[in-house]
C-alpha positions as a Markdown table, in Angstrom:
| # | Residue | x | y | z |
|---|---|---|---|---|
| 1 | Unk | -16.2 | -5.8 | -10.9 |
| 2 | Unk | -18.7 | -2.7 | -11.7 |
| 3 | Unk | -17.5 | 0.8 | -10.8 |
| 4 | Unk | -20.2 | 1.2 | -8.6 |
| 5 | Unk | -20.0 | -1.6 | -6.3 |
| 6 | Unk | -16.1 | -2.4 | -5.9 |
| 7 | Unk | -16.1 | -0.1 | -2.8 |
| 8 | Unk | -14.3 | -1.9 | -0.1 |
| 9 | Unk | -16.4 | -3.0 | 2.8 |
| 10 | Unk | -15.3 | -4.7 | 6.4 |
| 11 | Unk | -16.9 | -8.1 | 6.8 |
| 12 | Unk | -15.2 | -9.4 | 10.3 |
| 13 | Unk | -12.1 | -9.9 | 12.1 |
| 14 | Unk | -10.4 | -12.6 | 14.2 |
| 15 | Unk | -7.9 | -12.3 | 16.4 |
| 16 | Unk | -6.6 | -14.5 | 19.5 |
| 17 | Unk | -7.0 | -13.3 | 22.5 |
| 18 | Unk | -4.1 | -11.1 | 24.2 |
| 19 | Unk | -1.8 | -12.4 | 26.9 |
| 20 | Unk | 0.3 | -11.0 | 29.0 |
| 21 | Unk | 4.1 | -11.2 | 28.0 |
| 22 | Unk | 6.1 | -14.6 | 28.8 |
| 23 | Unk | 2.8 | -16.3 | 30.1 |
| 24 | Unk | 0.3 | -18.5 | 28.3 |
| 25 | Unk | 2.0 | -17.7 | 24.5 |
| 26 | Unk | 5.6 | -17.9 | 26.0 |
| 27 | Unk | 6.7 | -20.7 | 23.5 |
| 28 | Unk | 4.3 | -19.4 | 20.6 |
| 29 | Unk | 6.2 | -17.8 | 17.7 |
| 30 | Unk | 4.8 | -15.2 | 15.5 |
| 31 | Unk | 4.4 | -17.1 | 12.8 |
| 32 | Unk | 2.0 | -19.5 | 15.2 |
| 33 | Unk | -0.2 | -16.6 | 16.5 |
| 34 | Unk | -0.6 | -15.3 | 13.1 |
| 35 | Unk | -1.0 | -18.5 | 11.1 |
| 36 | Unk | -3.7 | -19.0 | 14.3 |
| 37 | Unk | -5.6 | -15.6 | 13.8 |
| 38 | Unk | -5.9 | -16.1 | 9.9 |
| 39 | Unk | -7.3 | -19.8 | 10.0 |
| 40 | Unk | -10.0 | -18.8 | 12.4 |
| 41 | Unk | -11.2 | -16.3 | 10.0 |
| 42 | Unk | -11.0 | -18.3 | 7.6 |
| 43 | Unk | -13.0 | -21.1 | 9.6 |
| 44 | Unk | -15.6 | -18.7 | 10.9 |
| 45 | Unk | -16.3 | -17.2 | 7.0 |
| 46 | Unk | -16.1 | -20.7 | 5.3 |
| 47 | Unk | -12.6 | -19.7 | 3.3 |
| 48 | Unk | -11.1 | -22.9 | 3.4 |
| 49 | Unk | -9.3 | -23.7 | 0.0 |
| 50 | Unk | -10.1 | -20.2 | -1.5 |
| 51 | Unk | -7.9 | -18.0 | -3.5 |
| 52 | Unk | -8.0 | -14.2 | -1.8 |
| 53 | Unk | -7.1 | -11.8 | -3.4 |
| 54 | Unk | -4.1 | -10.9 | -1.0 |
| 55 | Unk | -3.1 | -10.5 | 2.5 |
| 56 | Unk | -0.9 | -8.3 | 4.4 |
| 57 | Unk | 0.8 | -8.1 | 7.8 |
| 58 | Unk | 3.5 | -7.4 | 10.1 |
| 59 | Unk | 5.1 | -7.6 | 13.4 |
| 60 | Unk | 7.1 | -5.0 | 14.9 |
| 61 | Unk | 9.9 | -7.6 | 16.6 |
| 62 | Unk | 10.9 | -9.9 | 13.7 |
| 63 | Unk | 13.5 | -13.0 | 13.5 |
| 64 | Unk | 15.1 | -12.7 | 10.5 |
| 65 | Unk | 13.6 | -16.2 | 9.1 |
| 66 | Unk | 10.8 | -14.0 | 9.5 |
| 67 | Unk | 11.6 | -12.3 | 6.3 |
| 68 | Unk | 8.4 | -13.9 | 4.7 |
| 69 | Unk | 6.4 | -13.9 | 7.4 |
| 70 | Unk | 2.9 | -13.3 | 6.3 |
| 71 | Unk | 3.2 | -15.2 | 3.1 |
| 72 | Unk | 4.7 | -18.4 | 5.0 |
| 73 | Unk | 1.2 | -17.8 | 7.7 |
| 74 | Unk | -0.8 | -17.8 | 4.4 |
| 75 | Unk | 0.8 | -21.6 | 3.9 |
| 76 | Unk | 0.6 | -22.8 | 6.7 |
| 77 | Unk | -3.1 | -21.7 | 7.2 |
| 78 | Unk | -6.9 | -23.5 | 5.3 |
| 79 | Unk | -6.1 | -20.4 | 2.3 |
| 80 | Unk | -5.7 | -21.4 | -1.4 |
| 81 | Unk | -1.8 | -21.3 | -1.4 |
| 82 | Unk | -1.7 | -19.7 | -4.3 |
| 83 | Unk | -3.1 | -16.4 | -2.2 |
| 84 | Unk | -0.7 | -13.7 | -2.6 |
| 85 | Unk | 1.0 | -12.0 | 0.6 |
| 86 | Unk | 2.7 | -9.3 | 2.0 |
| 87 | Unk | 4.6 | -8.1 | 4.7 |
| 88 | Unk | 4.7 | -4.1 | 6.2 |
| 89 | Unk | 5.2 | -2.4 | 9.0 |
| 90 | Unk | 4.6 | 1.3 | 10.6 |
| 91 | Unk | 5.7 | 0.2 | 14.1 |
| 92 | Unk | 2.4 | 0.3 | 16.3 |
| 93 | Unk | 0.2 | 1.2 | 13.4 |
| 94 | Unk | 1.0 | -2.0 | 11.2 |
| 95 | Unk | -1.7 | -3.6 | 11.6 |
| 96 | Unk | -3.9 | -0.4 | 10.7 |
| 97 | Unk | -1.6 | 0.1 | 7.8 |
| 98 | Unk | -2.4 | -3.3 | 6.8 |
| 99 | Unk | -6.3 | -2.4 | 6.7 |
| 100 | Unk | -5.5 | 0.9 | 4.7 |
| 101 | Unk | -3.6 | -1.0 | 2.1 |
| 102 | Unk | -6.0 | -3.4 | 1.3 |
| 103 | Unk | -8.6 | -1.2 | 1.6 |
| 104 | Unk | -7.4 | 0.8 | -1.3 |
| 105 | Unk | -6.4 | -1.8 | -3.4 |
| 106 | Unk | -10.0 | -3.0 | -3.1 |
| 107 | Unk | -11.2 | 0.6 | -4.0 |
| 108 | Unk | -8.8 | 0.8 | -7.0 |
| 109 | Unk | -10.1 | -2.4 | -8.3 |
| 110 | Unk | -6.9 | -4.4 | -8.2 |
| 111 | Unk | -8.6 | -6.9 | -5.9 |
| 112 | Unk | -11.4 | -7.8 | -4.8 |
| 113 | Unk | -10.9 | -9.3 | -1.1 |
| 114 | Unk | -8.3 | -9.4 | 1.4 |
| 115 | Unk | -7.0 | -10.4 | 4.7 |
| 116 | Unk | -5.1 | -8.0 | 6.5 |
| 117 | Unk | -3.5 | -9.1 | 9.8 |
| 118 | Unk | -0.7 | -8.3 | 12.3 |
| 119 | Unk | 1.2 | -10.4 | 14.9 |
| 120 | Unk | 3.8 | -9.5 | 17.9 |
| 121 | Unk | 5.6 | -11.7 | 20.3 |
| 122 | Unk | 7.9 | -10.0 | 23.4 |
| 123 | Unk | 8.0 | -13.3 | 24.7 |
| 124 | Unk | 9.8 | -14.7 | 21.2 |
| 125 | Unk | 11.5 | -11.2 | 20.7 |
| 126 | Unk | 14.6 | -11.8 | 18.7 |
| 127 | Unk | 18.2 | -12.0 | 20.4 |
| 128 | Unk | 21.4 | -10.4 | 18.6 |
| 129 | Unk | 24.7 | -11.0 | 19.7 |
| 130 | Unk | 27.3 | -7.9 | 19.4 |
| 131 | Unk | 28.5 | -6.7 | 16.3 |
| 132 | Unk | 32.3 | -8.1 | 16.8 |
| 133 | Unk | 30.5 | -11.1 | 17.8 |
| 134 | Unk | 28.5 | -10.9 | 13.9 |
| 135 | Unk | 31.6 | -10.7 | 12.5 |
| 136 | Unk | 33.2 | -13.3 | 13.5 |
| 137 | Unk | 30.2 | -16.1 | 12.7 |
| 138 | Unk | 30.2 | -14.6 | 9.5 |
| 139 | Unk | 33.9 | -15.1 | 8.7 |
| 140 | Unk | 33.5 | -18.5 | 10.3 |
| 141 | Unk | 30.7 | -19.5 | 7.8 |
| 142 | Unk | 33.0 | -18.3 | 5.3 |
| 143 | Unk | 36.2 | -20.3 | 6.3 |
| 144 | Unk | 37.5 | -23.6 | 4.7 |
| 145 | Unk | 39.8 | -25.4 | 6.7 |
| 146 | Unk | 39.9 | -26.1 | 10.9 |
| 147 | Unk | 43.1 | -24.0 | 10.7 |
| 148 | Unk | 41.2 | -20.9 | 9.5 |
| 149 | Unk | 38.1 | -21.3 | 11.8 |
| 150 | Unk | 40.6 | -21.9 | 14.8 |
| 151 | Unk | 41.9 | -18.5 | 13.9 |
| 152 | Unk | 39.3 | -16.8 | 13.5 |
| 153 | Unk | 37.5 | -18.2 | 16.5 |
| 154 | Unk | 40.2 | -17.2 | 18.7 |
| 155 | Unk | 39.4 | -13.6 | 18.1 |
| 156 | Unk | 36.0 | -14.1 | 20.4 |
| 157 | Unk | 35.9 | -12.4 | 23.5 |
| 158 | Unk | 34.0 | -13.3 | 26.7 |
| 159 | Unk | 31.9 | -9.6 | 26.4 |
| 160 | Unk | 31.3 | -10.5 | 22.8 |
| 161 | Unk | 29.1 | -13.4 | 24.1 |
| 162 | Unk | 26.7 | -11.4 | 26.1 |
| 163 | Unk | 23.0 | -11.6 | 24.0 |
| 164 | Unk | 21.6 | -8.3 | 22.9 |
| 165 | Unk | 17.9 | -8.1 | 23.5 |
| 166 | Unk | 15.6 | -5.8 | 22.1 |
| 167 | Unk | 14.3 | -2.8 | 23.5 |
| 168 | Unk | 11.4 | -0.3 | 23.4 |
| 169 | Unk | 14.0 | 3.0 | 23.3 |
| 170 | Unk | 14.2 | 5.0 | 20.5 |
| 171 | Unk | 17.3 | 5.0 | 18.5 |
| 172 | Unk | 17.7 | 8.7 | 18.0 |
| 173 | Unk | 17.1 | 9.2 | 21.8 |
| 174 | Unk | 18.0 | 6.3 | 23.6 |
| 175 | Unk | 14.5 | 6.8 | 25.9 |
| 176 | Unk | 12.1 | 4.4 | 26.1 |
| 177 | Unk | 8.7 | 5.2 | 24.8 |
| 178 | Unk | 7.1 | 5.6 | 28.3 |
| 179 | Unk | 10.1 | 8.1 | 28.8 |
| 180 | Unk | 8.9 | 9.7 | 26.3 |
| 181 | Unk | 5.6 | 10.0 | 27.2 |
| 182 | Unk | 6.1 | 11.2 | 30.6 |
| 183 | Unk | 7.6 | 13.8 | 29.2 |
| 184 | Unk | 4.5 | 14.9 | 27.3 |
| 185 | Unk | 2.3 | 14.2 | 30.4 |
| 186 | Unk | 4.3 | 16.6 | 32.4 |
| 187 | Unk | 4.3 | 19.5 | 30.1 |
| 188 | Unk | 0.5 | 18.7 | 29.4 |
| 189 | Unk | -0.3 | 18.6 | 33.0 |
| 190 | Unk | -2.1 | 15.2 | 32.6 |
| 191 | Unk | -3.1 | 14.4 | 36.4 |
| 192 | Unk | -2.5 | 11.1 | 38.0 |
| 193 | Unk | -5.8 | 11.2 | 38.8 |
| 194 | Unk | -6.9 | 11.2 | 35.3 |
| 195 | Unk | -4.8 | 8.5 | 34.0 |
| 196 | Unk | -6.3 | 6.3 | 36.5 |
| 197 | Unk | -9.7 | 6.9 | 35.8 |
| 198 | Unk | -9.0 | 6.0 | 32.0 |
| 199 | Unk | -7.4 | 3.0 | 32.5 |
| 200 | Unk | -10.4 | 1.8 | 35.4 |
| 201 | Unk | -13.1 | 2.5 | 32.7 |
| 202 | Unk | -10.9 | 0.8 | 30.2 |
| 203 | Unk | -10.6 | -2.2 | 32.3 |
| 204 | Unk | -14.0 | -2.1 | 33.2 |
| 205 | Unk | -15.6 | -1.3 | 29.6 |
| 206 | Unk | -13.1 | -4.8 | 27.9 |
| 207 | Unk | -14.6 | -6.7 | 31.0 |
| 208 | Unk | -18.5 | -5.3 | 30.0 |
| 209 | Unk | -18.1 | -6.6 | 26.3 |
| 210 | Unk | -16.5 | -9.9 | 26.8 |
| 211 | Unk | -19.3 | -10.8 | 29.7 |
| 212 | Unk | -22.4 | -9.5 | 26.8 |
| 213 | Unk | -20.5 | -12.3 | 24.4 |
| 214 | Unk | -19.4 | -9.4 | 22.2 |
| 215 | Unk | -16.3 | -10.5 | 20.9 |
| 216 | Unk | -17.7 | -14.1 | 20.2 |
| 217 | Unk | -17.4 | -14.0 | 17.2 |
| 218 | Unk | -14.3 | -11.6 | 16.8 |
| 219 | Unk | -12.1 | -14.4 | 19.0 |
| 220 | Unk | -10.9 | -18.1 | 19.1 |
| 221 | Unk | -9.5 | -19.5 | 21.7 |
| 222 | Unk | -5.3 | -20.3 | 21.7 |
| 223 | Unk | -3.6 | -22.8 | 23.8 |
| 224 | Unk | -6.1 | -22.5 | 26.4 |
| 225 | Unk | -6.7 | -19.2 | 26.1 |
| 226 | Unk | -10.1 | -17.8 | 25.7 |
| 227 | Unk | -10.0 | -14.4 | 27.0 |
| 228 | Unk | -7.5 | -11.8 | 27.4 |
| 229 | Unk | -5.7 | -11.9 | 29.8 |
| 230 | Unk | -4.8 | -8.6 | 31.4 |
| 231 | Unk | -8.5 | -7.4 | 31.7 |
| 232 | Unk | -8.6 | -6.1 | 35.3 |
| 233 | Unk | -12.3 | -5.7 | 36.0 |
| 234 | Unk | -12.1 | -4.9 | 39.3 |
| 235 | Unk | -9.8 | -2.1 | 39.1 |
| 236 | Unk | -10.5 | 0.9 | 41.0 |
| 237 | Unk | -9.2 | 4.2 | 40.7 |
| 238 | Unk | -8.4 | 3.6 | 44.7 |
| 239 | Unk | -6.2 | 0.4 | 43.7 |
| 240 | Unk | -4.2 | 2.0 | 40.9 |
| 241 | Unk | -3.1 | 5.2 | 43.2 |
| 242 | Unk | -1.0 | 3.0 | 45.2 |
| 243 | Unk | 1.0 | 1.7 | 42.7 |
| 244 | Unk | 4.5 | 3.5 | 42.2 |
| 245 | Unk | 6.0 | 5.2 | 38.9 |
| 246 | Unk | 7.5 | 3.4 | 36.5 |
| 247 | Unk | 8.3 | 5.3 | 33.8 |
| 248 | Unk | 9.5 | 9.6 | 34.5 |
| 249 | Unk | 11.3 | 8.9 | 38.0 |
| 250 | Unk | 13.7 | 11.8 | 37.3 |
| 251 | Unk | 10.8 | 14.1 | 37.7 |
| 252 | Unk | 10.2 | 12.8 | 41.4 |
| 253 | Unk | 6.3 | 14.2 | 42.6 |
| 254 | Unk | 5.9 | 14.9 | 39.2 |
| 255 | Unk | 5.8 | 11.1 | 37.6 |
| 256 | Unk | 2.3 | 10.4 | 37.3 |
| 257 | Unk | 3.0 | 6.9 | 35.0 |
| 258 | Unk | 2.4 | 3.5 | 36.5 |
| 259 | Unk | 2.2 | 0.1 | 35.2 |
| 260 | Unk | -1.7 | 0.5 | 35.9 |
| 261 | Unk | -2.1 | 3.3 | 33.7 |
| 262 | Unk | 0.0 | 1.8 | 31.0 |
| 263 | Unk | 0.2 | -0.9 | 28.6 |
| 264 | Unk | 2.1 | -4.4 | 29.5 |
| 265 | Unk | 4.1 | -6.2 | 26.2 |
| 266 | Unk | 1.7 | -8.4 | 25.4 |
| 267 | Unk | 1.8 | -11.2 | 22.7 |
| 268 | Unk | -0.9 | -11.6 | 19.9 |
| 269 | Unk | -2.2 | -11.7 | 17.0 |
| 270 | Unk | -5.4 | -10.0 | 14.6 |
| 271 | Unk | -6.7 | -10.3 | 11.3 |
| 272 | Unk | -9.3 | -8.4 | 8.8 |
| 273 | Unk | -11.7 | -9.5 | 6.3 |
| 274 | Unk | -12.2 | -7.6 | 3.7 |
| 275 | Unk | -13.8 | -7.2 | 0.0 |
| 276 | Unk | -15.9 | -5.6 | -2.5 |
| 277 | Unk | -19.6 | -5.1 | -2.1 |
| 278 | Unk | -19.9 | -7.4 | -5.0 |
| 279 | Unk | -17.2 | -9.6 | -3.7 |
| 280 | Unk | -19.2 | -9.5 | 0.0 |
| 281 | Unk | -22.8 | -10.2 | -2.1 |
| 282 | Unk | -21.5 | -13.2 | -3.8 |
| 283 | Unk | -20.4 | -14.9 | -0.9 |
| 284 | Unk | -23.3 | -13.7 | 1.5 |
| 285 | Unk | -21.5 | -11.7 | 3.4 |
| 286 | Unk | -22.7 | -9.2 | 5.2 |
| 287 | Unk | -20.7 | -5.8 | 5.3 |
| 288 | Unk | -19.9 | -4.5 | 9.1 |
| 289 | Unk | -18.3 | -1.1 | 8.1 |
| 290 | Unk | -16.3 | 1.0 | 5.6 |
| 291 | Unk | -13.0 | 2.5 | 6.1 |
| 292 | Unk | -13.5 | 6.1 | 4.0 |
| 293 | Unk | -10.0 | 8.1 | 4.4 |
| 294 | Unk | -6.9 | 7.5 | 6.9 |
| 295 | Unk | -4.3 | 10.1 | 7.4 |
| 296 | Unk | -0.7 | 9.5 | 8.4 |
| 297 | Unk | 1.6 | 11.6 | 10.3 |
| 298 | Unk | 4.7 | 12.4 | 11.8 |
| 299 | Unk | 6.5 | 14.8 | 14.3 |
| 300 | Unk | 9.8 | 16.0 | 14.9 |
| 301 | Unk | 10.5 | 14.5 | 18.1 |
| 302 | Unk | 14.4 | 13.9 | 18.4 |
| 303 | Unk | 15.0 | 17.6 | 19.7 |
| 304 | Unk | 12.2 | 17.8 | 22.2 |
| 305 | Unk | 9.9 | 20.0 | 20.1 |
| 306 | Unk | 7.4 | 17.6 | 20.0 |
| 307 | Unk | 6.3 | 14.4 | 21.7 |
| 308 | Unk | 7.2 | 10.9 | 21.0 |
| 309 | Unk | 3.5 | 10.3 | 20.7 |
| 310 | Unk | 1.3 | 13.2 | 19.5 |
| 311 | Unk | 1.4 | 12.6 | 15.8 |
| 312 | Unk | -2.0 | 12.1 | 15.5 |
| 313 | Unk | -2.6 | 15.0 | 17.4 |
| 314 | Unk | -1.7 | 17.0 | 14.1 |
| 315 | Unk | -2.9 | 14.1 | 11.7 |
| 316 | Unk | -6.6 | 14.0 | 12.8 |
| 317 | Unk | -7.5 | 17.9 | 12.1 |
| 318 | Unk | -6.0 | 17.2 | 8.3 |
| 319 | Unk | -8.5 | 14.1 | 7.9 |
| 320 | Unk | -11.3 | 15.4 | 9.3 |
| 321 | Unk | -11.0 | 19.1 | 7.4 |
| 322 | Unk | -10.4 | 16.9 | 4.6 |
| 323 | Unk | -13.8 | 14.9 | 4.8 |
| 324 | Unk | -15.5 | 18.4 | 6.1 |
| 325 | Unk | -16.4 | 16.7 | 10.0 |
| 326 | Unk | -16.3 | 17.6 | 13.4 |
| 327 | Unk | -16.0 | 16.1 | 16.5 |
| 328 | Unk | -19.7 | 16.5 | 16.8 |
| 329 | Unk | -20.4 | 14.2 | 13.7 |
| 330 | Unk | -18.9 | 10.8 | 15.4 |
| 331 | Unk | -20.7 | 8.3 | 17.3 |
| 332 | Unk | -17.5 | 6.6 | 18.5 |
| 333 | Unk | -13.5 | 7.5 | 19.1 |
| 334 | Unk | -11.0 | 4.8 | 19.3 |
| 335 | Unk | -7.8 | 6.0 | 20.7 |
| 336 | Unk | -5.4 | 3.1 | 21.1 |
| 337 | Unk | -4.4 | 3.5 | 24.8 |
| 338 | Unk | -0.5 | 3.2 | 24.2 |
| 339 | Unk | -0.8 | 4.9 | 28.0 |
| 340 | Unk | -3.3 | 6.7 | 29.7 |
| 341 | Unk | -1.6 | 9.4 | 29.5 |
| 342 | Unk | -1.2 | 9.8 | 25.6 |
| 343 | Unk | -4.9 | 9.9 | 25.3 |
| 344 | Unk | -5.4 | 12.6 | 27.4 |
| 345 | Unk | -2.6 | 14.3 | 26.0 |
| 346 | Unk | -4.5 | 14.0 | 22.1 |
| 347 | Unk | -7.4 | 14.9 | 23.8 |
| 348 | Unk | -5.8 | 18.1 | 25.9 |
| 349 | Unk | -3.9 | 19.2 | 22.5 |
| 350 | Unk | -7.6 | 19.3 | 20.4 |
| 351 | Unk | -9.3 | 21.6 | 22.8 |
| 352 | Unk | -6.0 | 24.0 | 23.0 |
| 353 | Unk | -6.5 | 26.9 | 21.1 |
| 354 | Unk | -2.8 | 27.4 | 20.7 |
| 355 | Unk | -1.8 | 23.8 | 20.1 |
| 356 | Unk | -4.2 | 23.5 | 16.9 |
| 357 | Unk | -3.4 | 27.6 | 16.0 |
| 358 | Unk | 0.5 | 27.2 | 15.8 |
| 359 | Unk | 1.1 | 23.4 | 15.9 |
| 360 | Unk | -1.9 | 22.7 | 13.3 |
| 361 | Unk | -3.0 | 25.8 | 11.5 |
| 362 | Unk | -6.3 | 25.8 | 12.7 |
| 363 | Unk | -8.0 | 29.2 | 13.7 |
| 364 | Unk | -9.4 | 28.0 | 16.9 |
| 365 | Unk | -9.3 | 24.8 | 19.0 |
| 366 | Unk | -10.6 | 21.9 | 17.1 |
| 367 | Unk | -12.6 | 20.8 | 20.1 |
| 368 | Unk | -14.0 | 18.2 | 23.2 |
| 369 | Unk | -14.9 | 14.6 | 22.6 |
| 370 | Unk | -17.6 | 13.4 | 24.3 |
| 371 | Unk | -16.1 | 11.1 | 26.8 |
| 372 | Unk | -19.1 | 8.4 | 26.6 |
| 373 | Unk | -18.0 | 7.8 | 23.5 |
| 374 | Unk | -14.5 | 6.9 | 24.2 |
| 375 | Unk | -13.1 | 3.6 | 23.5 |
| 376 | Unk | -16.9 | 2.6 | 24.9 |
| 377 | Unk | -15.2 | -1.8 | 24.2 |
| 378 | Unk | -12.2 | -0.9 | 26.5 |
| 379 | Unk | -8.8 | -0.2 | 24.5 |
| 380 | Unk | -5.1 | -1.4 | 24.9 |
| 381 | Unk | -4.8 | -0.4 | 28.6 |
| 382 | Unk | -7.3 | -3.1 | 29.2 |
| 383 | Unk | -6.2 | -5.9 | 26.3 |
| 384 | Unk | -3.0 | -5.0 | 26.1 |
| 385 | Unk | -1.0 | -3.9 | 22.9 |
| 386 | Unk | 0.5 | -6.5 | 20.7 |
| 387 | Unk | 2.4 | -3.6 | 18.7 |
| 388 | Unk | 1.1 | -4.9 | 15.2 |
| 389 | Unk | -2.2 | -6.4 | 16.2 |
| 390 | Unk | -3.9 | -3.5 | 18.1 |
| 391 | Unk | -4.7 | -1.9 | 14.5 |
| 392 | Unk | -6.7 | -5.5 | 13.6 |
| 393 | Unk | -8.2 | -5.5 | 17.4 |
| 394 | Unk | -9.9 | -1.9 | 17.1 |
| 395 | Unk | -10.8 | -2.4 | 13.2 |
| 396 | Unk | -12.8 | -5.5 | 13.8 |
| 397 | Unk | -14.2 | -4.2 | 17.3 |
| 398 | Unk | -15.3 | -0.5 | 15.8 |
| 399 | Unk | -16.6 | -2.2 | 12.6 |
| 400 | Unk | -19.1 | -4.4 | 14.6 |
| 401 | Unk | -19.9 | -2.0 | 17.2 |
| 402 | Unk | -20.8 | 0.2 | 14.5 |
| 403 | Unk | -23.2 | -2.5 | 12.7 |
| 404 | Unk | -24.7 | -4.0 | 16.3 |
| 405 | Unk | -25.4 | -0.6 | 17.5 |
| 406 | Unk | -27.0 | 1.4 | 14.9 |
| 407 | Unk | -24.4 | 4.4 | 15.0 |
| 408 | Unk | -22.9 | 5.9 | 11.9 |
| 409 | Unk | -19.2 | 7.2 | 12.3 |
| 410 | Unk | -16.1 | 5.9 | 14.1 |
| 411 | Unk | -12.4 | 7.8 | 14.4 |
| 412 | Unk | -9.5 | 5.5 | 14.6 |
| 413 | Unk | -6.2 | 6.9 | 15.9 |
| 414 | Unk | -3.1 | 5.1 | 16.8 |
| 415 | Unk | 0.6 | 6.2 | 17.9 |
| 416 | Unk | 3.2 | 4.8 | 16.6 |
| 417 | Unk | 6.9 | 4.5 | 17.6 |
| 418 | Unk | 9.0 | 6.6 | 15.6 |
| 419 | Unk | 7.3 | 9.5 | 16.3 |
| 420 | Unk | 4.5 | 8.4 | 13.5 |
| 421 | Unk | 0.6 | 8.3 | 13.5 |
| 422 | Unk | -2.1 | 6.9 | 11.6 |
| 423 | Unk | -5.5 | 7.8 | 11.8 |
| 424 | Unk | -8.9 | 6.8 | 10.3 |
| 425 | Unk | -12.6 | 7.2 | 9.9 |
| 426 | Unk | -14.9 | 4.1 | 9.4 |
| 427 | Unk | -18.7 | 4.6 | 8.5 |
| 428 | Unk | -21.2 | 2.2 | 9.2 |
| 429 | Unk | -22.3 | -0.3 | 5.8 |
């Protein structure tokens, strides 16, 4: 591979289409979605039987015979078995993670093509029993004789036989992420109102693309599925006032947070093509986009001096002082939609003089994004949010949007749990 042409390039995505939690993909498991996303991919790009050079992936909520997961979707898919795989994960951001890791292996010239992909069930989420519970199966598996199992079963409880199952609060906290984030919408004074309006033109925007046959040939269809499925196109900003909060009750008038303003658990899966220019030439490819730089980062968020959220709040001034941009040089901003509210609150915190002076180091406000040119496809409010697959979903959708519609630049920024970020900027081919 040449020096001069083993940039990385995005070629295409695939994903399945989203669905609501503990509906249509209620019995699929993750390695089912995933296995599903990658093969049509690899259908729609004539891989079949083909060595890649690897593949990555991840899913936030994991069974533990998941350990492999990615590798075992990689066998069970039309790949060349002997395609190497790996599994990561950066909470919400995996599957942009996923992208970034490729994408530099491509660019160091240790490959020269690559899948990467991201899957999430809450419908399959994993169960746990109690810790004294634990304990006791493992000494059972360890026991020899009836005698010693009898003992040791005898130690069980009736509480130690009540299922664990997972849940979206923060270890260090104990809140929930939309806790969290009503929080930050309260001491950024992000209006009901607002909120609303995103999610209505998110809903309305998803709807738009699917009916112009956009995402064609960024779908396949699963069990029956064919579009996703919380799209709300008739959503109005009338509608959505009438719904109660649901997340920030302690702070009465002040709770602004809905379930129509904020993302449902969702089950899905994405995936990624991606190679070399020469790589893309050989095959006939044609390249959609470029990823040029990502930045990570992460905020203190355990002692309430920052939000759960707002990470890439402070990691999208470092990328673009970095690459010497604006706001003013992007055609495009994809801001996954965790909730409404977090948006506005990235948004609120870049035209704040103080935020980016003392939280940043900027020396003045880094500045107003063009609204038009907000998640212009819809965003997770409208598709949902598949933790690890919304990173594939806005990689694949900003990639072609950039290529169809002649523009040039594209930020990516999604919030992770954790109190993590990862943020990116893709260029037009």
């Amino acid at each position: 591979m040449s020096a001069l042409n083993n940039r990385a390039v995005i070629l295409g995505g695939n994903r399945i289409p989203f669905a609501r939690s503990n509906k249509q993909y209620s019995k699929a498991t993750n390695l089912d979605m995933l296995t599903s996303a990658i093969d049509g991919l690899v259908a729609r790009f004539g891989l079949a039987g083909e060595n890649i050079g690897e593949v990555s992936g991840g899913a936030v909520l994991k069974h533990s015979k998941d350990f492999n997961l990615t590798r075992e979707a990689v066998l069970g898919s039309a790949l060349s078995p002997t395609t190497p795989a790996f599994d990561l994960g950066q909470a919400c951001a995996t599957g942009l993670e996923a992208v970034v890791s490729l994408n530099n292996k491509i660019n160091a010239g240790q490959i020269e093509s690559g899948i990467a992909s991201g899957v999430d069930s809450t419908s399959d989420a994993p169960i746990v029993v109690n810790d004294s519970m634990r304990e006791i199966l493992l000494e059972l598996t360890r026991a020899k004789t009836m005698v010693q199992k009898a003992k040791i079963a005898s130690q069980i409880r009736p509480a130690y036989l009540a299922p664990q199952a997972p849940t979206t609060g923060e270890p260090r906290t104990g809140l929930s992420m939309g806790e969290h984030q009503a929080i930050t919408a309260a001491a950024w004074g992000i209006s009901r109102q607002a909120q609303d309006e995103l999610a209505v033109a998110s809903h309305r925007n998803l709807a738009a693309a699917w009916e112009s046959g956009f995402f064609n040939d960024l779908t396949t269809p699963y069990l029956g599925v064919s579009r996703d499925t919380n799209m709300r196109p008739d959503s109005t900003v009338e509608s959505l006032a009438k719904l109660n909060p649901v997340f920030g009750k302690k702070l009465a008038a002040e709770a602004t947070m809905t379930a129509g303003n904020s993302t449902p658990l969702t089950d899905g899966a994405s995936s990624v093509l991606l190679g070399s220019e020469d790589w893309a030439a050989e095959h006939g490819f044609t390249p959609l986009a470029r990823l040029v730089d990502a930045e990570a980062a992460a905020v203190d968020f355990v002692d309430g001096a920052e939000g759960l959220l707002m990470a890439p709040a402070y990691a999208v001034p470092r990328l673009l002082a970095r690459n010497g941009l604006t706001f003013d040089d992007f055609d495009v901003f994809e801001i996954h939609e965790a909730f409404a509210s977090t948006v506005l609150s990235h948004l609120a915190a870049w035209e704040s003089e103080e935020f980016c002076k003392d939280k940043v180091g900027l020396d003045k406000a880094l500045g107003s994004i063009d609204r038009d040119k907000l998640n212009p496809l819809g965003s997770s409010l409208a598709a949902g949010h598949p933790f690890a697959a919304t990173g594939g979903r806005i990689i694949a959708t900003t990639a072609k949007y950039l290529k169809t519609t002649g523009k040039k630049r594209s930020l990516v920024s999604i919030c992770a749990a954790g109190g993590q970020g990862l943020t990116a900027i893709v260029e037009a081919a």
